[in-house]
MIKOL-502772 format. One record per residue (C-alpha): x, y, z; residue in three letters. Coordinates in steps of 0.2 Angstrom, whole numbers, padded with zeros to 4 digits, always signed. Layout:
<pts>
XYZALA
...
</pts>
This chain:
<pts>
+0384+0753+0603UNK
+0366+0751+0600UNK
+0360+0750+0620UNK
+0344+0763+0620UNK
+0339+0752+0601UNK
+0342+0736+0612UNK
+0332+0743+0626UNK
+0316+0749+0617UNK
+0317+0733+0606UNK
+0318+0722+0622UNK
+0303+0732+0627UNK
+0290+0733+0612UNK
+0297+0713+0613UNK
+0289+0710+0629UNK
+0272+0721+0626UNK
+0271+0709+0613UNK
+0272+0694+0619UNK
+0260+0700+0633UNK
+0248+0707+0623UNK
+0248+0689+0609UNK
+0245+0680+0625UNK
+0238+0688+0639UNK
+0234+0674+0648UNK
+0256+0671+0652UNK
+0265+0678+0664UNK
+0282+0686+0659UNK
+0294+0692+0674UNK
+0300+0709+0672UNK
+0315+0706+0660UNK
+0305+0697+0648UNK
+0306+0676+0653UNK
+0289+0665+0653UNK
+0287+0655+0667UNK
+0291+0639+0655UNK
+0297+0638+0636UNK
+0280+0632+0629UNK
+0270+0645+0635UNK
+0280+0656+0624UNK
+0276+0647+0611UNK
+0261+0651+0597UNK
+0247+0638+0599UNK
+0246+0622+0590UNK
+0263+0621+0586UNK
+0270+0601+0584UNK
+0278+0603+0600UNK
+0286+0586+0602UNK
+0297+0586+0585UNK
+0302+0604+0589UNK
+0308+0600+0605UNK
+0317+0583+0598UNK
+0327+0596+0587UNK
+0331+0609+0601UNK
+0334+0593+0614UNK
+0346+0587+0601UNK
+0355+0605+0597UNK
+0371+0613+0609UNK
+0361+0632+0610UNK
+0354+0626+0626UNK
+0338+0634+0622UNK
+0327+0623+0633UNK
+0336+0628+0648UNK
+0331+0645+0646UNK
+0335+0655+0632UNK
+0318+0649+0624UNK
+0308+0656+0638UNK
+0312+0676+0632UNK
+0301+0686+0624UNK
+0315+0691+0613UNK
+0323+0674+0611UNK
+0329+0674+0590UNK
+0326+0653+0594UNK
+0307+0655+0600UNK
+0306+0669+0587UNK
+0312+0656+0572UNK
+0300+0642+0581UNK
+0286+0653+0580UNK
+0289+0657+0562UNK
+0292+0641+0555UNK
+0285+0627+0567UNK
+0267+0624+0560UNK
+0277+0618+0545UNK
+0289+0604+0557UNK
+0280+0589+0551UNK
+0274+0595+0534UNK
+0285+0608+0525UNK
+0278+0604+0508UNK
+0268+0622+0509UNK
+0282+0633+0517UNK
+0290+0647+0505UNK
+0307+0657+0511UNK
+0310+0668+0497UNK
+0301+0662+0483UNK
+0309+0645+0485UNK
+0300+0630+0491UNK
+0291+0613+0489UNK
+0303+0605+0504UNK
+0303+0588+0510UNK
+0310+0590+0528UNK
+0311+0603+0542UNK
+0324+0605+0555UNK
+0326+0616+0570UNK
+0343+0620+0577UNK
+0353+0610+0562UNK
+0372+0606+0565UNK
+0382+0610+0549UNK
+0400+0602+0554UNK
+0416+0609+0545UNK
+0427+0595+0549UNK
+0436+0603+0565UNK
+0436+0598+0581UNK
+0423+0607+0593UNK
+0406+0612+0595UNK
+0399+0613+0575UNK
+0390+0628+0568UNK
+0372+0628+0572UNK
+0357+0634+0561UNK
+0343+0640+0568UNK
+0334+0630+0554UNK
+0338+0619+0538UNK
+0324+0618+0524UNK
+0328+0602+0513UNK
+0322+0602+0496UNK
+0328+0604+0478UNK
+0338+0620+0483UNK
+0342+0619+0502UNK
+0337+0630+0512UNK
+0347+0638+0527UNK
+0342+0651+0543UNK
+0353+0660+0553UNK
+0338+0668+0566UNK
+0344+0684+0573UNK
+0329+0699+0585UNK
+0341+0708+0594UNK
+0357+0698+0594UNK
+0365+0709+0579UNK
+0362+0725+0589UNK
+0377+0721+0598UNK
+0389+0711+0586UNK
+0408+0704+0591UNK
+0422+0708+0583UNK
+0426+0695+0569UNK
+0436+0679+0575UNK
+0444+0662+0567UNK
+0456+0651+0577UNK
+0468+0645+0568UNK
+0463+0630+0566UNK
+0452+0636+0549UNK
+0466+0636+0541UNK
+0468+0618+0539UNK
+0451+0621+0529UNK
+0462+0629+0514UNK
+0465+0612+0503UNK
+0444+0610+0505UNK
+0437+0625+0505UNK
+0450+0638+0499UNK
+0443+0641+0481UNK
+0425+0649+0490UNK
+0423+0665+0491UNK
+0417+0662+0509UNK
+0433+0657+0514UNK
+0443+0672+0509UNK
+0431+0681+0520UNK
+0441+0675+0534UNK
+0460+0682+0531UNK
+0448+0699+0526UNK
+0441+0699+0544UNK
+0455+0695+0552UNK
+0464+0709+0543UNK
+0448+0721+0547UNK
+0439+0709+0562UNK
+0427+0728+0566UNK
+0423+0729+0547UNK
+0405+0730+0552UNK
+0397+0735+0568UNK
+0383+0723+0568UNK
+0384+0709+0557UNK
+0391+0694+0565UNK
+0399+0691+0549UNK
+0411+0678+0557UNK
+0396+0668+0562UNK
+0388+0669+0544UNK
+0407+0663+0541UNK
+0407+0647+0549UNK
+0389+0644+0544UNK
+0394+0642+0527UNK
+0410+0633+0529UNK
+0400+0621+0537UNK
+0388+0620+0522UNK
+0400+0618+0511UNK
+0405+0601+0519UNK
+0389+0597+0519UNK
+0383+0598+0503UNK
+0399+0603+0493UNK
+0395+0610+0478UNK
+0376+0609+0478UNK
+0368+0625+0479UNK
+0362+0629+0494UNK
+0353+0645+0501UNK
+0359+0653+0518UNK
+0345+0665+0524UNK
+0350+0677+0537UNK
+0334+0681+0544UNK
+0331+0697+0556UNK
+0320+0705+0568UNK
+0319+0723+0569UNK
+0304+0736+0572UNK
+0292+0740+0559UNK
+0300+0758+0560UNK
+0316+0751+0557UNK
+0320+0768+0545UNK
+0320+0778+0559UNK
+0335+0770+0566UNK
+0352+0772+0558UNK
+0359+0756+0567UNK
+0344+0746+0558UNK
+0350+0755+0541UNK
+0367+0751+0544UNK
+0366+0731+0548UNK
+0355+0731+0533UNK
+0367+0740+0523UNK
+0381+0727+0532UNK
+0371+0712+0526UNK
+0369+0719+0509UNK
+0388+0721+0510UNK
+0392+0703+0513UNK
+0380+0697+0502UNK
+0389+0704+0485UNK
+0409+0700+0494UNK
+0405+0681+0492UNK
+0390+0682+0476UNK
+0402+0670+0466UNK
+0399+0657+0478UNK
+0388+0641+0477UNK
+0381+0645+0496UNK
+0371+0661+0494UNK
+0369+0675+0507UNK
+0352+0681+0508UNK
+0349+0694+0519UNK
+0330+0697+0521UNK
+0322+0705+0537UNK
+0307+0693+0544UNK
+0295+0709+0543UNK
+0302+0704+0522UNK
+0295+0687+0526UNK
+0279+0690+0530UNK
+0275+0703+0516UNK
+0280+0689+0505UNK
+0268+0675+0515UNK
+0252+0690+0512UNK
+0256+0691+0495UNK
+0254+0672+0491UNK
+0243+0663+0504UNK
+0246+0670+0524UNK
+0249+0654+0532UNK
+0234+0656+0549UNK
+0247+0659+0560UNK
+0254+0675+0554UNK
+0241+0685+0562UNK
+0248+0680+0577UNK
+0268+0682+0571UNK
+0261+0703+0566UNK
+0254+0708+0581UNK
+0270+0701+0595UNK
+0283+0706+0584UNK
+0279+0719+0572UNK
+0279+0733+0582UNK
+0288+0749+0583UNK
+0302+0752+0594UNK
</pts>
């Protein structure tokens, strides 16, 4: 679908992460010899990896040690503020009393729960779905059937008519995992009911993302989702992280983010 994007994205990843921190050693396909040393420095490693022990991603076992992880990406980003988010700001929304990574947002069914990548508690919650190259190759849209025992709770959202819509159409888009987003707000639902809450879904792509069509169309997709479920109480926010960090430079850049420019906005 997306392989020779995937490729050079996977590629410009790993110069990266070389070139932040030339003192590691990647292997050829991308993985630090141990997670923390694809980690930025002075991050409060032992909260971060009391969430990410605590999670079902399995991101210590592995995942966390690629140049391209979406997880080291999102603890990269976000983990200077683990222990004191007071100062963070997603989308002009802040002031948060508590930072998790790897989050579990249960609907109430049985299994493994939806995951977020992180959860920002505050006045209006904040939500992240983390996504670098993930979304380059999405999956078809699934539910079991078991979401339909989820009608009598959640059937008056907007979120959950999405999901008779993708199973009528489950290749409605070609990159967004718009199942995924799906679940993930099901599962906030149950958690804070009507409260609103902010789902972020945060991507990577290069800093020449126009060039691309298949980064045009998965923003186009995102866009797409976004104004099919407005009405509801969760709100899709689309926003690339390259969209983040414009907004951190315009208020005060956080120290770190000359680090976050010069691994991951790159061109691919």
């Amino acid at each position: 679908m997306s392989s020779d994007l995937r490729k050079r994205s996977y590629q410009t990843l790993l110069y990266g992460a070389r070139e932040a921190s030339p003192s590691v050693s990647y292997d050829g396909i991308g993985y630090a010899g141990n997670w923390e040393e694809n980690m930025a420095d002075g991050l409060p490693l032992g909260a971060i990896i009391s969430d990410l022990s605590a999670g079902a991603g399995s991101e210590l076992n592995g995942k966390l040690r690629a140049a391209h992880s979406s997880a080291a990406l999102a603890v990269n980003t976000f983990g200077p503020w683990r222990t004191d988010p007071a100062n963070l700001q997603i989308g002009g929304v802040g002031r948060f009393s508590a930072l998790k990574f790897e989050a579990t947002c249960p609907t109430g069914l049985g299994g493994t729960p939806p995951h977020l990548d992180l959860i920002a508690e505050g006045e209006l919650p904040i939500a992240v779905e983390s996504k670098c190259t993930e979304w380059m190759e999405a999956k078809a849209a699934h539910f079991s059937a078991s979401y339909d025992k989820l009608r009598s709770s959640h059937g008056s959202s907007p979120w959950f008519e999405q999901i008779q819509q993708l199973r009528d159409q489950p290749n409605r888009y070609s990159f967004l995992d718009a199942a995924q987003l799906v679940k993930h707000a099901l599962g906030l639902t149950s958690m804070y009911g009507s409260r609103s809450v902010q789902l972020v879904y945060l991507y990577w792509e290069p800093n020449n993302a126009q060039s691309w069509a298949e980064c045009r169309s998965h923003r186009s997709e995102a866009e797409d989702l976004a104004l099919r479920v407005a009405g509801s109480n969760i709100r899709l926010i689309p926003m690339s992280y390259r969209d983040l960090w414009i907004e951190w430079e315009t208020v005060q850049p956080p120290p770190h983010l000359t680090y976050l420019r010069a691994r991951y906005d790159r061109l691919a």
